[in-house]
PQR file of N, CA, C, O and H, with PARSE charges and radii, in Angstrom:
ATOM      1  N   UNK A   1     -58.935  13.976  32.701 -0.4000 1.5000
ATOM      2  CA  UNK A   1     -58.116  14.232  31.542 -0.0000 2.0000
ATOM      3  C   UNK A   1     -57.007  15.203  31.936  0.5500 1.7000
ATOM      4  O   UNK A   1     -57.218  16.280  32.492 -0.5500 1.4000
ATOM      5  N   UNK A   2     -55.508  14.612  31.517 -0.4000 1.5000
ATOM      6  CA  UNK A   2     -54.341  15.786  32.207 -0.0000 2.0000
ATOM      7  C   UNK A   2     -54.737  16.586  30.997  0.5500 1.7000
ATOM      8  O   UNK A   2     -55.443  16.115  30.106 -0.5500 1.4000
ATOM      9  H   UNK A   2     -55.336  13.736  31.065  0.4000 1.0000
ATOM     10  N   UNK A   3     -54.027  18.402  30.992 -0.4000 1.5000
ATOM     11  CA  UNK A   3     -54.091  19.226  30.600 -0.0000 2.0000
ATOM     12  C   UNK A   3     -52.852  18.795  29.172  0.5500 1.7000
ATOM     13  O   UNK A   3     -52.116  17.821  29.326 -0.5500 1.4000
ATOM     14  H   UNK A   3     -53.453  18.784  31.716  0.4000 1.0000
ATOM     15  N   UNK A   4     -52.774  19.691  27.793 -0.4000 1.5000
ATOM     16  CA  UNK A   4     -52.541  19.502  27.152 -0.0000 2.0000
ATOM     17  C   UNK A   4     -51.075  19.812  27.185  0.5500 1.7000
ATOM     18  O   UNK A   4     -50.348  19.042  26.558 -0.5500 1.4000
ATOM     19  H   UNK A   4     -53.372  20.483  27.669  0.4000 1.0000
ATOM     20  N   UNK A   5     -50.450  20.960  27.907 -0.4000 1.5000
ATOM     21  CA  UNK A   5     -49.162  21.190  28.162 -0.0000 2.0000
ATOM     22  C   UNK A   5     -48.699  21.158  29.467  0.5500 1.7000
ATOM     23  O   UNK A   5     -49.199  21.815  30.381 -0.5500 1.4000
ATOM     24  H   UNK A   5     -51.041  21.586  28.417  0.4000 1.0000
ATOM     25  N   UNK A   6     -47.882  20.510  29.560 -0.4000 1.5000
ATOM     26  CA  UNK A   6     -47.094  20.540  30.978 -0.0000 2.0000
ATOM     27  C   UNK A   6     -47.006  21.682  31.642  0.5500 1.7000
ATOM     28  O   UNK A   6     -46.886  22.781  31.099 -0.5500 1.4000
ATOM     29  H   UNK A   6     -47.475  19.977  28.818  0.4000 1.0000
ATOM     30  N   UNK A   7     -47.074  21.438  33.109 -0.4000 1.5000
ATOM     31  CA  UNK A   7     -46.951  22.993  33.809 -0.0000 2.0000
ATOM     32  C   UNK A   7     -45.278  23.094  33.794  0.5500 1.7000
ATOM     33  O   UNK A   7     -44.705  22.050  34.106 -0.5500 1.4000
ATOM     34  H   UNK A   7     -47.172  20.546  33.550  0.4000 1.0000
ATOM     35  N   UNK A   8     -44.441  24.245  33.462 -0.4000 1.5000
ATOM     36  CA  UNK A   8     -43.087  24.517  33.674 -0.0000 2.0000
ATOM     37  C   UNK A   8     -42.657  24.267  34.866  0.5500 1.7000
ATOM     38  O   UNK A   8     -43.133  24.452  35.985 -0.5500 1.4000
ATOM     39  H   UNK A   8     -44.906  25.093  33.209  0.4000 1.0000
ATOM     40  N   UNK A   9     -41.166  23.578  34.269 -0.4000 1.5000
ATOM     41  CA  UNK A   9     -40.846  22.729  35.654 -0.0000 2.0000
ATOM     42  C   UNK A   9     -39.715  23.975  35.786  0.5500 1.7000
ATOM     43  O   UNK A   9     -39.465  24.819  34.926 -0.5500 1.4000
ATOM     44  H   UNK A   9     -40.779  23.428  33.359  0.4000 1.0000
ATOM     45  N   UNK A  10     -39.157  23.848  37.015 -0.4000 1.5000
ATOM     46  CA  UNK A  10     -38.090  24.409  37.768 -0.0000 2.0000
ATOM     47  C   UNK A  10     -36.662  24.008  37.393  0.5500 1.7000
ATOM     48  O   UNK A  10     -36.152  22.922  37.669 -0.5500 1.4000
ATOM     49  H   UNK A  10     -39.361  23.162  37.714  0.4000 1.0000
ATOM     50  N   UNK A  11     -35.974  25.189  36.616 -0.4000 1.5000
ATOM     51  CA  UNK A  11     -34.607  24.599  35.608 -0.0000 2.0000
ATOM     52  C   UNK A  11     -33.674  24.128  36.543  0.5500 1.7000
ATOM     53  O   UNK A  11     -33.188  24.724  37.504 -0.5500 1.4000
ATOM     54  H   UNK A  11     -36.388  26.071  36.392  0.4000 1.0000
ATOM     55  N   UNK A  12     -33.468  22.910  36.117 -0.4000 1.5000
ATOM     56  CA  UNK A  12     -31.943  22.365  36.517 -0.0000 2.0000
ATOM     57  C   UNK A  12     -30.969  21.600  35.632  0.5500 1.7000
ATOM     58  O   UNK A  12     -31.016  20.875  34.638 -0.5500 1.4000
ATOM     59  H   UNK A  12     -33.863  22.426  35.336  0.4000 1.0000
ATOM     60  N   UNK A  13     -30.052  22.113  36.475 -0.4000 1.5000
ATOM     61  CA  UNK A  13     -28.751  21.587  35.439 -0.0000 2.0000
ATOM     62  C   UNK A  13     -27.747  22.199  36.309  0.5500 1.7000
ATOM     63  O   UNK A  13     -27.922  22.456  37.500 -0.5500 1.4000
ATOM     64  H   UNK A  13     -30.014  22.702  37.283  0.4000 1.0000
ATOM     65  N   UNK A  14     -26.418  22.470  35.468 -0.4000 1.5000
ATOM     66  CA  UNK A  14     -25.406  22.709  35.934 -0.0000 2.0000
ATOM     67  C   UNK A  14     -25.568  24.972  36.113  0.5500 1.7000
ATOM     68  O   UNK A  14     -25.958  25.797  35.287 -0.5500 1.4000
ATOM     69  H   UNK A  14     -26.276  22.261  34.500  0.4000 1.0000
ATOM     70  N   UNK A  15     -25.145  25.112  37.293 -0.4000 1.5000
ATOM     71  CA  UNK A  15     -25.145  26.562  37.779 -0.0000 2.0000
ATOM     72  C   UNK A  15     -23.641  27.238  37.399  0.5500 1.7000
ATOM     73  O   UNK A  15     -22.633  26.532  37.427 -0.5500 1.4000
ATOM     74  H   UNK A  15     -24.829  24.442  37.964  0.4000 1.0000
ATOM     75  N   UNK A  16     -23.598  28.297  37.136 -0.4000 1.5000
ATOM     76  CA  UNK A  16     -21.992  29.491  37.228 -0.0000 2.0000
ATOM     77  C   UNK A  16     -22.577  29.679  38.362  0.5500 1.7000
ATOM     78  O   UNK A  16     -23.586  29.784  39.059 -0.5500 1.4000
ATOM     79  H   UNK A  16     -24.417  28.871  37.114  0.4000 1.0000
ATOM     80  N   UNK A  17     -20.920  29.666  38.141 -0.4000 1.5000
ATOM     81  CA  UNK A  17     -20.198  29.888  40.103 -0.0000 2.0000
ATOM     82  C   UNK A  17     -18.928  30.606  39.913  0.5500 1.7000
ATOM     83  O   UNK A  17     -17.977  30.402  39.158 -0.5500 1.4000
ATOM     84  H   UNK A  17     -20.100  29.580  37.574  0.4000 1.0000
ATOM     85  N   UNK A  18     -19.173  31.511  40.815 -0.4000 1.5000
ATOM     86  CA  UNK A  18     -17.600  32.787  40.527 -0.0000 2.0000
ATOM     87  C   UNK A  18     -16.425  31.459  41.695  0.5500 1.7000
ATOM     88  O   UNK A  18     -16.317  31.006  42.835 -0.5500 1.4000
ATOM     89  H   UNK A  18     -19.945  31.677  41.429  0.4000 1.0000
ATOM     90  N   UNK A  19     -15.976  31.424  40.674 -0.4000 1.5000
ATOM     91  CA  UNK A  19     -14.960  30.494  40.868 -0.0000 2.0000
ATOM     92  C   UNK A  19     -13.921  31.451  41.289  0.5500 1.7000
ATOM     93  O   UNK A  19     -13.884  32.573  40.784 -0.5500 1.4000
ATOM     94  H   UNK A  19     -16.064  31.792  39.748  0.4000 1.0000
ATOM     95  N   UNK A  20     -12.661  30.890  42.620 -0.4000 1.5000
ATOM     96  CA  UNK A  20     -11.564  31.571  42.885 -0.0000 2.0000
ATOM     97  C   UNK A  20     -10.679  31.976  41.938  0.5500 1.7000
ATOM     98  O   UNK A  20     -10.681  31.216  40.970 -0.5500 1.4000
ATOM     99  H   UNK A  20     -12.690  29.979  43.030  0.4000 1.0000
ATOM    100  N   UNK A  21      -9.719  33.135  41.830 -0.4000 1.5000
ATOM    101  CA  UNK A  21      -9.008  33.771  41.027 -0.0000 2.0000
ATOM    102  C   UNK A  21      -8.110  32.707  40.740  0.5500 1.7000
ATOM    103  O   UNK A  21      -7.964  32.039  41.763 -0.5500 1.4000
ATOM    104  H   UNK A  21      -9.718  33.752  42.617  0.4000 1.0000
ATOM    105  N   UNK A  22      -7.258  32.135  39.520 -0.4000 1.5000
ATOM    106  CA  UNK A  22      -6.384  31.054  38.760 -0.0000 2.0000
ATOM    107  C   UNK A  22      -4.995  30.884  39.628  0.5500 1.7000
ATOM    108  O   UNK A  22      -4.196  31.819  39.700 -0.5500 1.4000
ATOM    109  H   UNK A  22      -7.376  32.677  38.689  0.4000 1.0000
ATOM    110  N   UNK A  23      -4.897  30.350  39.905 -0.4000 1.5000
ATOM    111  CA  UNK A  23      -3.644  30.210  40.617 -0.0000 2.0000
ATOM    112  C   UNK A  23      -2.623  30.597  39.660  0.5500 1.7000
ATOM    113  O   UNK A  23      -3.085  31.194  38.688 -0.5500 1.4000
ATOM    114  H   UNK A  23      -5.546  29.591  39.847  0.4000 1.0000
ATOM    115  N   UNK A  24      -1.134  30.394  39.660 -0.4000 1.5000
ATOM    116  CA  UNK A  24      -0.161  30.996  39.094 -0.0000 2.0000
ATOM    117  C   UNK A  24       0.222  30.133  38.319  0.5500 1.7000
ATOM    118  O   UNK A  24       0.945  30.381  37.354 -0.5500 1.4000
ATOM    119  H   UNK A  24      -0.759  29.909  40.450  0.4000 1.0000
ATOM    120  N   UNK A  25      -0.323  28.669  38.706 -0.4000 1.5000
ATOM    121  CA  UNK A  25       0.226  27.124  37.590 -0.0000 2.0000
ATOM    122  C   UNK A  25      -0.739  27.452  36.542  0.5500 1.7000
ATOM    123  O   UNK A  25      -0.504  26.771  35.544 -0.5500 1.4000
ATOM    124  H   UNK A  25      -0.910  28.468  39.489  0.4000 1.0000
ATOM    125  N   UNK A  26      -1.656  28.174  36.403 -0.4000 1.5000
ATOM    126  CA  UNK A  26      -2.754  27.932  35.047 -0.0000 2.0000
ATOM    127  C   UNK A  26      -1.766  28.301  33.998  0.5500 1.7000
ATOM    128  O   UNK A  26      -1.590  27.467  33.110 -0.5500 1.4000
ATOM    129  H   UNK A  26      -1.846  28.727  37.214  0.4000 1.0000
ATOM    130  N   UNK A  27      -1.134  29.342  33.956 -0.4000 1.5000
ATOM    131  CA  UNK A  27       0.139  29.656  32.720 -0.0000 2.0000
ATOM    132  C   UNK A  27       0.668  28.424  32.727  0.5500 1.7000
ATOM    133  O   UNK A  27       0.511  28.069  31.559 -0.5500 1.4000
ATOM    134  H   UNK A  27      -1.276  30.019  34.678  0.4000 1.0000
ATOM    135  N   UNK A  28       1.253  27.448  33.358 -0.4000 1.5000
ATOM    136  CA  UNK A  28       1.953  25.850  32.907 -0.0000 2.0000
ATOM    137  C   UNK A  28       0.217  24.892  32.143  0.5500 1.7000
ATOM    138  O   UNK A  28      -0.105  24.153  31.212 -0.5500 1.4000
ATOM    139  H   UNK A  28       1.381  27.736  34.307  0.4000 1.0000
ATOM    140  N   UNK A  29      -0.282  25.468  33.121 -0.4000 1.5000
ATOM    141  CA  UNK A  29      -1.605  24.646  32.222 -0.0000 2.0000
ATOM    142  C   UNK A  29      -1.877  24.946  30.761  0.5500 1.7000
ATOM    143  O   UNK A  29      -1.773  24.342  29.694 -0.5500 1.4000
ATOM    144  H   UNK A  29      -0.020  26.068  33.877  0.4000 1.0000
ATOM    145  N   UNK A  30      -2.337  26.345  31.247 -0.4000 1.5000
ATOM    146  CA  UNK A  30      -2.200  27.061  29.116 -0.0000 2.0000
ATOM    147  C   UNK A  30      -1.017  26.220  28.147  0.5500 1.7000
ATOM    148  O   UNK A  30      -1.335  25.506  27.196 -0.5500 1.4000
ATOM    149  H   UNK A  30      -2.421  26.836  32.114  0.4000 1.0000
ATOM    150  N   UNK A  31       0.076  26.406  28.494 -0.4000 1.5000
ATOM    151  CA  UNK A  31       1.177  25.942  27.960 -0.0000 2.0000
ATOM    152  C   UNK A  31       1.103  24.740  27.617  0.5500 1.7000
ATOM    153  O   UNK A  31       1.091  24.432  26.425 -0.5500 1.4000
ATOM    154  H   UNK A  31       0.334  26.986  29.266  0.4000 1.0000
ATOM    155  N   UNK A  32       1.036  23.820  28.618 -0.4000 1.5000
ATOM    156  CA  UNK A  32       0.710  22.396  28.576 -0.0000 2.0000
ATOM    157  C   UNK A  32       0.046  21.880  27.730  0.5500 1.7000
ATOM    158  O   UNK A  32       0.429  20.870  27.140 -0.5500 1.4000
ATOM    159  H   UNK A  32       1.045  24.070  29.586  0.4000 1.0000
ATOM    160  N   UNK A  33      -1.396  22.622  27.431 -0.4000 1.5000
ATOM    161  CA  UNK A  33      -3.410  22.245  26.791 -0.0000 2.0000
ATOM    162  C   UNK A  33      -2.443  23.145  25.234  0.5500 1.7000
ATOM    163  O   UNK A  33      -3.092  22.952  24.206 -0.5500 1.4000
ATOM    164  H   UNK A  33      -1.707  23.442  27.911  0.4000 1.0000
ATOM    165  N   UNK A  34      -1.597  23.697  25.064 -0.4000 1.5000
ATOM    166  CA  UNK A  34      -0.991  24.200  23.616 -0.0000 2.0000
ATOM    167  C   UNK A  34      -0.258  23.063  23.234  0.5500 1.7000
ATOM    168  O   UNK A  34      -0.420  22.409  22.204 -0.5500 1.4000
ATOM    169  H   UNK A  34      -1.070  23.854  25.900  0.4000 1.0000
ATOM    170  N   UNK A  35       0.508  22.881  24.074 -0.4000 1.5000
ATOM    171  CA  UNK A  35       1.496  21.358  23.695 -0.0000 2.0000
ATOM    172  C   UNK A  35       0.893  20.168  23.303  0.5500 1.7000
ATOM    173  O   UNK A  35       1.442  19.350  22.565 -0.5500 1.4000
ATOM    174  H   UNK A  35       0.640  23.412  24.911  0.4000 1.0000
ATOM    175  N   UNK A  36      -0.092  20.061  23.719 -0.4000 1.5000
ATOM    176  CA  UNK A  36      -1.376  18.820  23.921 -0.0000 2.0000
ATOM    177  C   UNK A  36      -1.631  19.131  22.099  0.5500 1.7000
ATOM    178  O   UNK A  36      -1.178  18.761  21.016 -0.5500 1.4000
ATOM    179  H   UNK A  36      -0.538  20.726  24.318  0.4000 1.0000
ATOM    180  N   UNK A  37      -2.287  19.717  22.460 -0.4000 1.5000
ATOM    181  CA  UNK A  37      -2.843  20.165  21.173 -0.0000 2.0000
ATOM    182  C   UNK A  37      -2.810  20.399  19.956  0.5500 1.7000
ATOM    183  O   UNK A  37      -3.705  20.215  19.131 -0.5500 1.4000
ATOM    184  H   UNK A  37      -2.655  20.017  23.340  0.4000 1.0000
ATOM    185  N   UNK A  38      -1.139  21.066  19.714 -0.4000 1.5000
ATOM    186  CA  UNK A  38      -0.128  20.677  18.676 -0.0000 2.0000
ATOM    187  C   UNK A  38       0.156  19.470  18.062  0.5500 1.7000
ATOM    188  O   UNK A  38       0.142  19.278  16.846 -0.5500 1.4000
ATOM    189  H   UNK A  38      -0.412  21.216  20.384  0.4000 1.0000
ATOM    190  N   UNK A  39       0.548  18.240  19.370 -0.4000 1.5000
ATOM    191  CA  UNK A  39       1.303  17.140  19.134 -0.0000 2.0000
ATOM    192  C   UNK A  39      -0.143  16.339  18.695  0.5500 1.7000
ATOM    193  O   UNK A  39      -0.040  15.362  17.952 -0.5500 1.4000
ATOM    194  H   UNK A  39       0.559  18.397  20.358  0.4000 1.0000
ATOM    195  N   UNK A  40      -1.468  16.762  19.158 -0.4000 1.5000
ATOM    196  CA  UNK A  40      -2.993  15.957  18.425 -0.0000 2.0000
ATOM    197  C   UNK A  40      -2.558  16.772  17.176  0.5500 1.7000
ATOM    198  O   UNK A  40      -1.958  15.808  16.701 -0.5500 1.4000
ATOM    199  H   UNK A  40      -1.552  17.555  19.761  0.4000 1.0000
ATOM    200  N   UNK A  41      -2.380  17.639  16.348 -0.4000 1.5000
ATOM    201  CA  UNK A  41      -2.245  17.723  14.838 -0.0000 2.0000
ATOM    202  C   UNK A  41      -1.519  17.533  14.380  0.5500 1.7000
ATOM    203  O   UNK A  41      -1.640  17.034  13.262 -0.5500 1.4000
ATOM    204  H   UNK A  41      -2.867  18.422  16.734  0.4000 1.0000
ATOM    205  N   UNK A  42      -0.602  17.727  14.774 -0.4000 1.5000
ATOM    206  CA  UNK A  42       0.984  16.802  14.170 -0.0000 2.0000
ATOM    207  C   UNK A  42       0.753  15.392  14.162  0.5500 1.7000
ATOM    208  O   UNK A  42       0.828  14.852  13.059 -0.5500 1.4000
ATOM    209  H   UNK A  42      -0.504  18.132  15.683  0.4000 1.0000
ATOM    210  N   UNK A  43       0.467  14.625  15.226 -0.4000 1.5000
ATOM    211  CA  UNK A  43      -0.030  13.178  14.383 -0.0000 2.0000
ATOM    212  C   UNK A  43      -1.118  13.365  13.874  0.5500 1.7000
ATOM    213  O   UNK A  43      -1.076  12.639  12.880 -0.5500 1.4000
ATOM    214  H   UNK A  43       0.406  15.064  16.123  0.4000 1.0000
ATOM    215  N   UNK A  44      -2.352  13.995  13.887 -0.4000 1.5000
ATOM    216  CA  UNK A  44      -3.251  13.578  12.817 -0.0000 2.0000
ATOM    217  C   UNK A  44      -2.934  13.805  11.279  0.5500 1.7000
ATOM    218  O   UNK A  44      -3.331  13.141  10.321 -0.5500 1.4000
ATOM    219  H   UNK A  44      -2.386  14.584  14.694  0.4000 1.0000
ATOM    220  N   UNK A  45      -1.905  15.203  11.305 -0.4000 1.5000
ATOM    221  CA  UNK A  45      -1.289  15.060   9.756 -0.0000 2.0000
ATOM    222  C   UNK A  45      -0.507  14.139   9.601  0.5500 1.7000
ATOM    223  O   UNK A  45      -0.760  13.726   8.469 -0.5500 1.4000
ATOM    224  H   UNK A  45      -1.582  15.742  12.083  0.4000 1.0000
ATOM    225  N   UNK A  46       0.541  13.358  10.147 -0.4000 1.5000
ATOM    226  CA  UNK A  46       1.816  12.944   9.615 -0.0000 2.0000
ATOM    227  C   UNK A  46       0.115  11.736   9.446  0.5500 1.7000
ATOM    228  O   UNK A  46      -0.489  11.866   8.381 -0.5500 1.4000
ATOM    229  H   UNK A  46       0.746  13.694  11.067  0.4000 1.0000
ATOM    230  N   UNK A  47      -0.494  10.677  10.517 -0.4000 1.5000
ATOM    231  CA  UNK A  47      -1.171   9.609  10.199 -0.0000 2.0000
ATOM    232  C   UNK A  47      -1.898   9.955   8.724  0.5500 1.7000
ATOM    233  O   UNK A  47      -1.582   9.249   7.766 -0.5500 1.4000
ATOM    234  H   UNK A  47      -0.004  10.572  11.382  0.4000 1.0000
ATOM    235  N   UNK A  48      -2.632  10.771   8.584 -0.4000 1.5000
ATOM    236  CA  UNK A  48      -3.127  11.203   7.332 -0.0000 2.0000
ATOM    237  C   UNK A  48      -2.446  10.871   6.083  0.5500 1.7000
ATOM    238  O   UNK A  48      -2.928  10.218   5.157 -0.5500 1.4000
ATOM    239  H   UNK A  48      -2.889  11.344   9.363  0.4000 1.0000
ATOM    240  N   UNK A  49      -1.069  11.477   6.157 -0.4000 1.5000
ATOM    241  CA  UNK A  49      -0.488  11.710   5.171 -0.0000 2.0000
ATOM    242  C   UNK A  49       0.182  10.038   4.901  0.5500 1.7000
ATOM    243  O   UNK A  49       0.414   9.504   3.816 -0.5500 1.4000
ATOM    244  H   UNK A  49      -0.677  12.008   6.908  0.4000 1.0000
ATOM    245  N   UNK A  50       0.348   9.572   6.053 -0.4000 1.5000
ATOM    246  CA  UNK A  50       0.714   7.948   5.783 -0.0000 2.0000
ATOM    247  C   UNK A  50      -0.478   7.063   5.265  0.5500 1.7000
ATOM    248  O   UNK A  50      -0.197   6.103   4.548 -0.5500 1.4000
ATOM    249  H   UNK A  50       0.160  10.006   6.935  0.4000 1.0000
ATOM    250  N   UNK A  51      -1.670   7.299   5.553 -0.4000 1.5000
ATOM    251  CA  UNK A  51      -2.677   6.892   5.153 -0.0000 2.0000
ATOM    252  C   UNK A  51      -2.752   7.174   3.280  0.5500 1.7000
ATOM    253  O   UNK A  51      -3.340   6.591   2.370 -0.5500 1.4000
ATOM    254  H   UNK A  51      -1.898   8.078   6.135  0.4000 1.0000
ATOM    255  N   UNK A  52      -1.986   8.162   3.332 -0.4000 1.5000
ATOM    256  CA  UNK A  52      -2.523   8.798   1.427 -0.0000 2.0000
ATOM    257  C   UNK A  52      -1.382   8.251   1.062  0.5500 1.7000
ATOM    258  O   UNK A  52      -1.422   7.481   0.102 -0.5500 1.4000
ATOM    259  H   UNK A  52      -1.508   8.637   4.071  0.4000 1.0000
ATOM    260  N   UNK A  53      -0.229   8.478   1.658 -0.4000 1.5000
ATOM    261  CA  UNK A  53       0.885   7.802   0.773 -0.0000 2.0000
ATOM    262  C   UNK A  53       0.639   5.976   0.374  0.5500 1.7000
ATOM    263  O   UNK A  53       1.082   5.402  -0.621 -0.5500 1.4000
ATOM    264  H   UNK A  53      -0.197   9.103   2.438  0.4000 1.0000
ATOM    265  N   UNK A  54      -0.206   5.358   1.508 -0.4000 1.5000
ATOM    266  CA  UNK A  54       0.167   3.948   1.749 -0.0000 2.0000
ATOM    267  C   UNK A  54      -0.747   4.081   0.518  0.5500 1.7000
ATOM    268  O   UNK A  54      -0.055   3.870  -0.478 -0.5500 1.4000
ATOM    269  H   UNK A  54      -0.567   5.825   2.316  0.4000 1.0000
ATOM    270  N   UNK A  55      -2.166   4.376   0.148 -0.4000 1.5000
ATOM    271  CA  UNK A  55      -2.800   4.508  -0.791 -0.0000 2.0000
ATOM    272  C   UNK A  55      -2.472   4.526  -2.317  0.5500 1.7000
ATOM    273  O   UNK A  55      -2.781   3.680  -3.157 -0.5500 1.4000
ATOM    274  H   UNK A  55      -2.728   4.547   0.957  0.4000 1.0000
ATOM    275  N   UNK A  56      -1.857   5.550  -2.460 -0.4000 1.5000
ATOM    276  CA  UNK A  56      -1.314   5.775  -3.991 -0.0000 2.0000
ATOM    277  C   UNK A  56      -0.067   5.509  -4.105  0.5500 1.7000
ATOM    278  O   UNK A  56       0.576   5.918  -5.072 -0.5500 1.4000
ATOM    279  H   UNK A  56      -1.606   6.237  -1.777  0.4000 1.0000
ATOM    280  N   UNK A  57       0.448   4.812  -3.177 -0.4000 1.5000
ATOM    281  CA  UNK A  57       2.167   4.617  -3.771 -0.0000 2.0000
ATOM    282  C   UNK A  57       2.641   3.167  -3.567  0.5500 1.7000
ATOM    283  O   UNK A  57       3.764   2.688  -3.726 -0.5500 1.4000
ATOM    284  H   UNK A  57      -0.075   4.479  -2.392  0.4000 1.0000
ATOM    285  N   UNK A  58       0.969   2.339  -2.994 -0.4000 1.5000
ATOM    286  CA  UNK A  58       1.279   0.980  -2.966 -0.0000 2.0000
ATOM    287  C   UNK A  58       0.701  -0.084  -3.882  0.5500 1.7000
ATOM    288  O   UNK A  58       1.052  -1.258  -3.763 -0.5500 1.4000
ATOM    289  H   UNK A  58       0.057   2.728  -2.865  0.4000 1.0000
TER
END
């Protein structure tokens, strides 16, 4: 008969790792992942708002 609880296994998954200091492009990256990010809510409002207009004004 096995035992009622498993013996604890040995964790795996993904590890932190002191990763090298950011190079000098991460500021164009920041910038970039802001731009990104904007232009995803700016169309999800304007689509939205075409979605409500097509709704009640057709």
């Amino acid at each position: 008969m096995q035992p009622a609880v498993r013996p604890a296994k040995r964790r795996q998954g993904a590890t932190r790792r002191q990763g090298p200091i950011a190079p000098a492009s991460s500021r164009f990256d920041r910038w970039l992942d802001r731009l990104v990010s904007i232009a995803v809510v700016t169309a999800t409002v304007v689509g939205g708002m075409a979605v409500l207009v097509t709704l009640f004004f057709d």
